[in-house]
Structure formats: C-alpha cells, structure tokens
C-alpha atoms as an extended CHARMM CRD file, in Angstrom:
* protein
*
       165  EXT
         1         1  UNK       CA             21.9750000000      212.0770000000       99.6330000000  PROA      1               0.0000000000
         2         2  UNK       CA             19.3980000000      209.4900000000       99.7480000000  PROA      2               0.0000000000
         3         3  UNK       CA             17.3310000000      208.5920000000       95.7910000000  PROA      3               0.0000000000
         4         4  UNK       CA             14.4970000000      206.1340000000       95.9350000000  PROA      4               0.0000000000
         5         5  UNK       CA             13.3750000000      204.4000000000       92.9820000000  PROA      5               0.0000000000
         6         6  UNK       CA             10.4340000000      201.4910000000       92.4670000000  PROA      6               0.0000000000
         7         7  UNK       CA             11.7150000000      198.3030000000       92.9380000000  PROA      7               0.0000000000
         8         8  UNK       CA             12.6130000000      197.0200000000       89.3680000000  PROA      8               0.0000000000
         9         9  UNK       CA             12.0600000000      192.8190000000       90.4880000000  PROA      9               0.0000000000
        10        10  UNK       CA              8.4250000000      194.3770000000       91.3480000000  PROA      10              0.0000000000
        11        11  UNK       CA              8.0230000000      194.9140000000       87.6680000000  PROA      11              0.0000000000
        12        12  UNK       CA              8.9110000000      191.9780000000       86.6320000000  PROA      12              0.0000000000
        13        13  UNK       CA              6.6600000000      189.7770000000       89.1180000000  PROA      13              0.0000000000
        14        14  UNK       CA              3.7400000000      192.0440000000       87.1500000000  PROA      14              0.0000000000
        15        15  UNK       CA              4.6620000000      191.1710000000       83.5940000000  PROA      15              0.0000000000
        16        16  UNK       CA              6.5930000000      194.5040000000       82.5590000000  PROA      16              0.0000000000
        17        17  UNK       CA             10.0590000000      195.3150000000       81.1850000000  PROA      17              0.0000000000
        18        18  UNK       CA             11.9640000000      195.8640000000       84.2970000000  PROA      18              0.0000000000
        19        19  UNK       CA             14.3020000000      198.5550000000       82.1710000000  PROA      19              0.0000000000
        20        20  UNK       CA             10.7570000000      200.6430000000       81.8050000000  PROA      20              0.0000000000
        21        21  UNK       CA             10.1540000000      200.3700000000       85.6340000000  PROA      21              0.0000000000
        22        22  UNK       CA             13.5500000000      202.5890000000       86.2360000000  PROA      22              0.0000000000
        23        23  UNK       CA             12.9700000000      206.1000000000       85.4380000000  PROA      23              0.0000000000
        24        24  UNK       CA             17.0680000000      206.9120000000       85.8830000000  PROA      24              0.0000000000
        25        25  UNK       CA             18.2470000000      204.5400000000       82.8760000000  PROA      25              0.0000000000
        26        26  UNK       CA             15.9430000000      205.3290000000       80.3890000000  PROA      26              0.0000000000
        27        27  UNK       CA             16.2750000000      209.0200000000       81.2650000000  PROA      27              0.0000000000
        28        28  UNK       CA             20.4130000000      208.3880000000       80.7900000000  PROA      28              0.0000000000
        29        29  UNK       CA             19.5500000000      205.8990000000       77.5070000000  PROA      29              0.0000000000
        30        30  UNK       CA             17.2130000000      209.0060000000       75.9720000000  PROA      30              0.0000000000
        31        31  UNK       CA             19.2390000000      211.8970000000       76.6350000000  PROA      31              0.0000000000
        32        32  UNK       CA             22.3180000000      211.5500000000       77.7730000000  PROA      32              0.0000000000
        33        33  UNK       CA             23.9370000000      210.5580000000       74.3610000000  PROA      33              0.0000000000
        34        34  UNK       CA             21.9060000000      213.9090000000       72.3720000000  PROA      34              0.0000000000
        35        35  UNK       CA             24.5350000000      216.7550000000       71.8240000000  PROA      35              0.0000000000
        36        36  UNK       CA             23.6390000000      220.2840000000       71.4660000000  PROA      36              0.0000000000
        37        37  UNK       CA             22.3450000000      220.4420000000       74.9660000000  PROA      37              0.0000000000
        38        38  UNK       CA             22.4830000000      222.9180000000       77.1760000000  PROA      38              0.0000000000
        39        39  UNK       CA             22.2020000000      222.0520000000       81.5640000000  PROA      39              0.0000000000
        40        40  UNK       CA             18.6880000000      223.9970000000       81.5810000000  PROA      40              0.0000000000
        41        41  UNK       CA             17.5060000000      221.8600000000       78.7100000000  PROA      41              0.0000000000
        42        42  UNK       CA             18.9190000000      218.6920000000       79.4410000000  PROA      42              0.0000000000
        43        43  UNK       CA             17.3940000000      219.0490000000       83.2280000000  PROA      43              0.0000000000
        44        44  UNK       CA             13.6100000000      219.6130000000       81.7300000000  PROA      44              0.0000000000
        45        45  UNK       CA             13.9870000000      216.9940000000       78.9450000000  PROA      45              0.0000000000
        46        46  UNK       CA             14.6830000000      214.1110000000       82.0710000000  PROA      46              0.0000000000
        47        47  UNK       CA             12.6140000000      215.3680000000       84.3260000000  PROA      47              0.0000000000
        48        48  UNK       CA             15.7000000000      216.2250000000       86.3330000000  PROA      48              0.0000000000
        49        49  UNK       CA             14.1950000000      218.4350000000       89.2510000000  PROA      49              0.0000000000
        50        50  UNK       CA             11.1710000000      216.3160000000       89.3610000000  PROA      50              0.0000000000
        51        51  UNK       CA             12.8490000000      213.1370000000       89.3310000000  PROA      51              0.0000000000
        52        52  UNK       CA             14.3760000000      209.9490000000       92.1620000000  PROA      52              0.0000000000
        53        53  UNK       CA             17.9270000000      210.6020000000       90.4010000000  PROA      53              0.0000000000
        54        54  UNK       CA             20.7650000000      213.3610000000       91.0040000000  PROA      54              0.0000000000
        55        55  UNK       CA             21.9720000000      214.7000000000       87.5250000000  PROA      55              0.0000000000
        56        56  UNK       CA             25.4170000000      216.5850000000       86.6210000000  PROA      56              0.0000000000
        57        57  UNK       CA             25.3200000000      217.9690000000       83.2350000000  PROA      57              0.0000000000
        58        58  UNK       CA             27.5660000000      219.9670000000       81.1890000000  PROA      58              0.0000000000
        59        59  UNK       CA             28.9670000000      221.0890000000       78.0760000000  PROA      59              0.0000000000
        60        60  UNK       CA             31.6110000000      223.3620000000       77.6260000000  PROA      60              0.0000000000
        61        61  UNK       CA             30.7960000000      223.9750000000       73.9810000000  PROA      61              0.0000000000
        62        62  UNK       CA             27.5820000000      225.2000000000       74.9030000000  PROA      62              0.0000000000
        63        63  UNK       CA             27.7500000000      226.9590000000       78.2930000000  PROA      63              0.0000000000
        64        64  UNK       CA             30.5090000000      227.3050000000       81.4680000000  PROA      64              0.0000000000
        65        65  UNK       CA             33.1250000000      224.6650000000       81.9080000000  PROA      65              0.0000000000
        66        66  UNK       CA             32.5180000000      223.4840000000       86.1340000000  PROA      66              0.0000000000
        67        67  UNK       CA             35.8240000000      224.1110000000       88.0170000000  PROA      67              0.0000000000
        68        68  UNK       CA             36.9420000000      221.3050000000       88.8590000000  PROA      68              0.0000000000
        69        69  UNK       CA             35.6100000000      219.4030000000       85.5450000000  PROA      69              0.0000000000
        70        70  UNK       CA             38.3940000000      217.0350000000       84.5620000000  PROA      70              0.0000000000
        71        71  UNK       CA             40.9780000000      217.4640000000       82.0070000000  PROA      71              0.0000000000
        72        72  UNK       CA             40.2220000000      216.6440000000       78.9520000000  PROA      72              0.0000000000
        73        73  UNK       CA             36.3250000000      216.2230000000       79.2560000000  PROA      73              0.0000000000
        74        74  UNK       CA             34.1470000000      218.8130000000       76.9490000000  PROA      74              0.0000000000
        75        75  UNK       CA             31.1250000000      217.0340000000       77.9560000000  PROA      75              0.0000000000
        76        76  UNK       CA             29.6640000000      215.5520000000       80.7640000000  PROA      76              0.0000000000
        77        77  UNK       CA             26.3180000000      214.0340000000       81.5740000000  PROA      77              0.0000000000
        78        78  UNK       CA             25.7600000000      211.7620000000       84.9780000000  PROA      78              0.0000000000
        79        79  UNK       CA             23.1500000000      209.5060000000       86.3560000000  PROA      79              0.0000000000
        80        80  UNK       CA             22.6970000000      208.6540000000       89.9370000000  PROA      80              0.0000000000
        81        81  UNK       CA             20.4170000000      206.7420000000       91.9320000000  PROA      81              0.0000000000
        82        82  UNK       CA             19.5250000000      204.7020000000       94.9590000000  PROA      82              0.0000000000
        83        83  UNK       CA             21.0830000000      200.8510000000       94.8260000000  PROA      83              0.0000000000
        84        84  UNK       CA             23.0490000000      198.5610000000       93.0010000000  PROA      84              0.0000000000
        85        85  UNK       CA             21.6020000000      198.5080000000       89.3150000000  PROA      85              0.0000000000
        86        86  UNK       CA             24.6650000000      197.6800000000       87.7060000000  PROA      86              0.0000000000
        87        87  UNK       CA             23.5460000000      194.9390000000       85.5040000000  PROA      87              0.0000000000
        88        88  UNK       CA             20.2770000000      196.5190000000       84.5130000000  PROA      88              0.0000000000
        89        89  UNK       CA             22.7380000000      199.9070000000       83.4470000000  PROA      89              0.0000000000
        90        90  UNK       CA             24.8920000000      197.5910000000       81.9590000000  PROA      90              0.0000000000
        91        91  UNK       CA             22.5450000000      195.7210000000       79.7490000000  PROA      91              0.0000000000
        92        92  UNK       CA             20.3170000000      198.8600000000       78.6830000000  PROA      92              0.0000000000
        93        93  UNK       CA             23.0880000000      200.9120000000       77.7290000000  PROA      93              0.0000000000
        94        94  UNK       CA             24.7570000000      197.8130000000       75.8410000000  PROA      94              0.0000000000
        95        95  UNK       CA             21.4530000000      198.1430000000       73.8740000000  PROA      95              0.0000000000
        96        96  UNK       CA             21.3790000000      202.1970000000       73.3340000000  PROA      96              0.0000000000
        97        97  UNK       CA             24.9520000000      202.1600000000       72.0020000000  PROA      97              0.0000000000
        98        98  UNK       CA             23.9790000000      199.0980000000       69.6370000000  PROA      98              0.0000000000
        99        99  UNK       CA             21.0840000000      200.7300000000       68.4720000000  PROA      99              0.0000000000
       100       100  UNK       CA             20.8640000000      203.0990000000       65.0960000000  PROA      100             0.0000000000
       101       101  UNK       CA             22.7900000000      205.4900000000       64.6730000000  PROA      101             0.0000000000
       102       102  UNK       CA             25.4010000000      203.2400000000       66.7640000000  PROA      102             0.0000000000
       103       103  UNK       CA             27.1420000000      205.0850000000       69.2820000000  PROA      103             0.0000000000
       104       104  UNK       CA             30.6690000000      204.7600000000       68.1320000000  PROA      104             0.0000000000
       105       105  UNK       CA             33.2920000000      201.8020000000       67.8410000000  PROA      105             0.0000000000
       106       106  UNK       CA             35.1190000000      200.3160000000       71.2440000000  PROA      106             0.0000000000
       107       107  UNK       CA             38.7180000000      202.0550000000       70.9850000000  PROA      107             0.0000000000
       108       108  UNK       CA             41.2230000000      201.4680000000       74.1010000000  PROA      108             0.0000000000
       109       109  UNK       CA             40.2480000000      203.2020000000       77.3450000000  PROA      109             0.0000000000
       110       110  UNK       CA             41.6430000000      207.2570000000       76.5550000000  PROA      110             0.0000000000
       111       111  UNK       CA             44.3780000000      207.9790000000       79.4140000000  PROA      111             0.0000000000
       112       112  UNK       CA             41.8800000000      210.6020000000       80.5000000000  PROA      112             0.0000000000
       113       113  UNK       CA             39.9960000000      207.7330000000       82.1770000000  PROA      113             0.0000000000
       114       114  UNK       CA             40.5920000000      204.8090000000       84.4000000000  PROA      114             0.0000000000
       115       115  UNK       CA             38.1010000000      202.2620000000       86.3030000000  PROA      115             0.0000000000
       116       116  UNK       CA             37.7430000000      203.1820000000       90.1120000000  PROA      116             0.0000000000
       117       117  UNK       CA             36.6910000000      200.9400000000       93.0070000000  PROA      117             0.0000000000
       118       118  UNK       CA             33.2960000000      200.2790000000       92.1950000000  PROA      118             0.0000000000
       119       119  UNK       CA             33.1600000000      200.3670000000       87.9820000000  PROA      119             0.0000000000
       120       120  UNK       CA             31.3530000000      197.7290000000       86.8120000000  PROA      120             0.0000000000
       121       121  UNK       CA             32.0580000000      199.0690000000       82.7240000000  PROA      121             0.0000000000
       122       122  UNK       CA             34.3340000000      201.5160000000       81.6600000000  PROA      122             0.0000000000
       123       123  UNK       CA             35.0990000000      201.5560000000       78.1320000000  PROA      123             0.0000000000
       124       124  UNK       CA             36.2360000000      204.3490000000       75.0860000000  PROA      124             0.0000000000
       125       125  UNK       CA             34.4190000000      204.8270000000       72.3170000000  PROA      125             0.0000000000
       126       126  UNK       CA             35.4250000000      206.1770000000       69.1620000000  PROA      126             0.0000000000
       127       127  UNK       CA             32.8670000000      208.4780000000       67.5280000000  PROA      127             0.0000000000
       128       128  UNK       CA             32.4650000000      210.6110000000       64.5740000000  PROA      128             0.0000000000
       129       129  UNK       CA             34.1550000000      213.7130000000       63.2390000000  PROA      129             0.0000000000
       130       130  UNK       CA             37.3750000000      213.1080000000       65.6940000000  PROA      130             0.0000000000
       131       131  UNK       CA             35.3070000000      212.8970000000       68.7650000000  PROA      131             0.0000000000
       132       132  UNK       CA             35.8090000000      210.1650000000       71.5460000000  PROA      132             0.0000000000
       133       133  UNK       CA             33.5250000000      209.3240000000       74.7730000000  PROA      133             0.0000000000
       134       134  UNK       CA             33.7960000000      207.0370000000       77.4620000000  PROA      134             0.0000000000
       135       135  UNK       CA             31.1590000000      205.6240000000       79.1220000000  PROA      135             0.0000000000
       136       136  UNK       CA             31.1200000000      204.5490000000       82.5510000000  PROA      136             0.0000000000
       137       137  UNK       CA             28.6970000000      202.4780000000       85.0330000000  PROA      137             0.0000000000
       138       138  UNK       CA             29.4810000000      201.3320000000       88.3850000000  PROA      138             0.0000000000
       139       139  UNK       CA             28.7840000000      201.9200000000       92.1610000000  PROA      139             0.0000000000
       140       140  UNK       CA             29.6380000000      204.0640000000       95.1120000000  PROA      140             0.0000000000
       141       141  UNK       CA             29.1470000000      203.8460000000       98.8090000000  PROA      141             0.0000000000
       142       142  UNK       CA             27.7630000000      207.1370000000      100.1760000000  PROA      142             0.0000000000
       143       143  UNK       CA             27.6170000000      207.2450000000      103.8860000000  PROA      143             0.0000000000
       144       144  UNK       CA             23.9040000000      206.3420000000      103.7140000000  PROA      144             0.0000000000
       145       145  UNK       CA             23.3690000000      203.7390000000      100.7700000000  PROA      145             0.0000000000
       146       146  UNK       CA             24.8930000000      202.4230000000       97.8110000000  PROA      146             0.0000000000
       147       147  UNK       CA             24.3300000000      204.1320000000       94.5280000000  PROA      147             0.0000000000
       148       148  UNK       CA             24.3190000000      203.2090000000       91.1830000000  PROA      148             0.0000000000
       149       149  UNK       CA             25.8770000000      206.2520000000       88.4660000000  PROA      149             0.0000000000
       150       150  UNK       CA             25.7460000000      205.8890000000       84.6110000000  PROA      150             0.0000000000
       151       151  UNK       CA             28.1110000000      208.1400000000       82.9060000000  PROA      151             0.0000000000
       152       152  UNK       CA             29.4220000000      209.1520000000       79.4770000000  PROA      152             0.0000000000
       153       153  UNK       CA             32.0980000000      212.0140000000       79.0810000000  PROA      153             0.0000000000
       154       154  UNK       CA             32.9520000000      213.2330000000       75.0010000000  PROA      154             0.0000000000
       155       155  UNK       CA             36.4120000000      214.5430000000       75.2310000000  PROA      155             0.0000000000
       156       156  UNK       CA             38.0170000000      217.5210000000       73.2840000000  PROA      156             0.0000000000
       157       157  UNK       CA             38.0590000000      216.8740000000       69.7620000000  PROA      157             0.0000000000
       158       158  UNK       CA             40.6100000000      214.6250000000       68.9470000000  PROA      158             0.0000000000
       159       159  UNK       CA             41.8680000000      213.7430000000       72.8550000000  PROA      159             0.0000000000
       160       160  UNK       CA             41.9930000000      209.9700000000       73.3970000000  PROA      160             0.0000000000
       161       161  UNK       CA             42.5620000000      208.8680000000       69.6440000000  PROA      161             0.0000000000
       162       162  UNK       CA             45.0240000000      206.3420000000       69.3680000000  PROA      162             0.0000000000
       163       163  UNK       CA             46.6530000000      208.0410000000       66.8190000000  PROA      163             0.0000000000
       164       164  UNK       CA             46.8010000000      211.3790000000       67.9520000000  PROA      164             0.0000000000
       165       165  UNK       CA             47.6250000000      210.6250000000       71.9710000000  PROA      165             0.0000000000
C-alpha cells in the first residue's frame, strides 16, 4: 500500500508551518485523542476516505471489538502514511498532549505494550477516571516504501495502572 503526501521541507522553503503542510498529523493531533467516537464518525471527521493516509479506528465501548484487536486495548485509533516523519510526529504530538486539557501524566510503559523494531516513542500515559493510553510513533518497512504510523490505544479501565497490574 503506497500513501503520498506533499513534501513537508517544501513548506518550509515557502514560509509555512511544516506541521500544517501534513494532512496525516494534524488529522491524528485533532481527532485521534476525542472519545465518544464511533469508526463511521471518526472516518468523516479526518477526511479518512478522501485522504493520503490509511486509518484503523475502533472502540469497543462504542461499536464491535476487531478480532484480532489486542488484549487489553478498548480503543484504538492509527495513522499511516508514506515516509519517515518521525520527528515531525514526534514533536506535534509532544505539543497536543502538552496542550489544555493535558493528555494525561507519563506512567511506566503498561505490559500490554512494548517498542518494536522501528518505534521511535512509545510511552504510557495515565489519564483520568482510571483510564490509561499509550501512544506510539515509529516506522515500518512495507514491501514498497517506508511508512510513518502515529498511534494511541486507551486500555480497559483500570489495565496498566501501576497499582492495580
């Protein structure tokens, strides 16, 4: 599966935020973090269908559970697209979890996780109510290119607390 996005250095040779010129992080920044979401809505508010990035979206709380979703994860909402755009991913979603209302407190990685050959950031986040996520940015080599996917999973209430396993 091939994506193509602009060039993001082309952006910034015109005066522009290069974060603005990719369409797949601030689609992941804006909606990715919003609960309450169904697949259908979650595919129109990014532009999914119409769009130079593969999503996989789900929330069991909402609508069906995947088959082979991973143990442990209620949530799951995935970015991916053409290149290596690790640092860019890294640095805007540094930003989005920083920004009001803060997305959580760093907590040890959950055991439902672990980094892979390719993560660039990995890291658990404690939210509110009970809840924890971890979010997730790195690369993978598909037979035709390399490809960039942003990630954040919210886990069963409770799951990956350090005080209750």
């Amino acid at each position: 599966m091939k994506f193509v996005l602009p060039l993001i250095c082309a952006a910034s040779f015109m005066g522009t935020d290069p974060l603005a010129a990719n369409p797949a992080i601030a689609a992941f920044n804006t909606w990715c973090f919003k609960a309450g979401q169904t697949e259908a809505q979650a595919r129109t508010n990014m532009k999914a269908d119409h769009s130079d990035f593969a999503l996989t979206f789900w929330d069991d709380s909402i609508g069906p559970r995947p088959a082979d979703a991973p143990v442990g994860v209620e949530r799951r909402c995935e970015i991916v697209f053409d290149g290596d755009h690790t640092d860019a991913a890294i640095t805007a979603l540094r930003t989005q979890m920083a920004t009001p209302p803060k997305f959580g407190t760093p907590i040890a990685l959950p055991n439902t996780h672990a980094a892979k050959a390719g993560t660039a950031l990995i890291q658990g986040r404690e939210l509110l109510r009970g809840r924890v996520a971890v979010v997730h940015v790195g690369i993978r080599d598909t037979t035709n290119s390399t490809v960039t996917f942003m990630a954040v999973d919210r886990l069963y209430d409770g799951l990956g607390l350090p005080s209750k396993g």
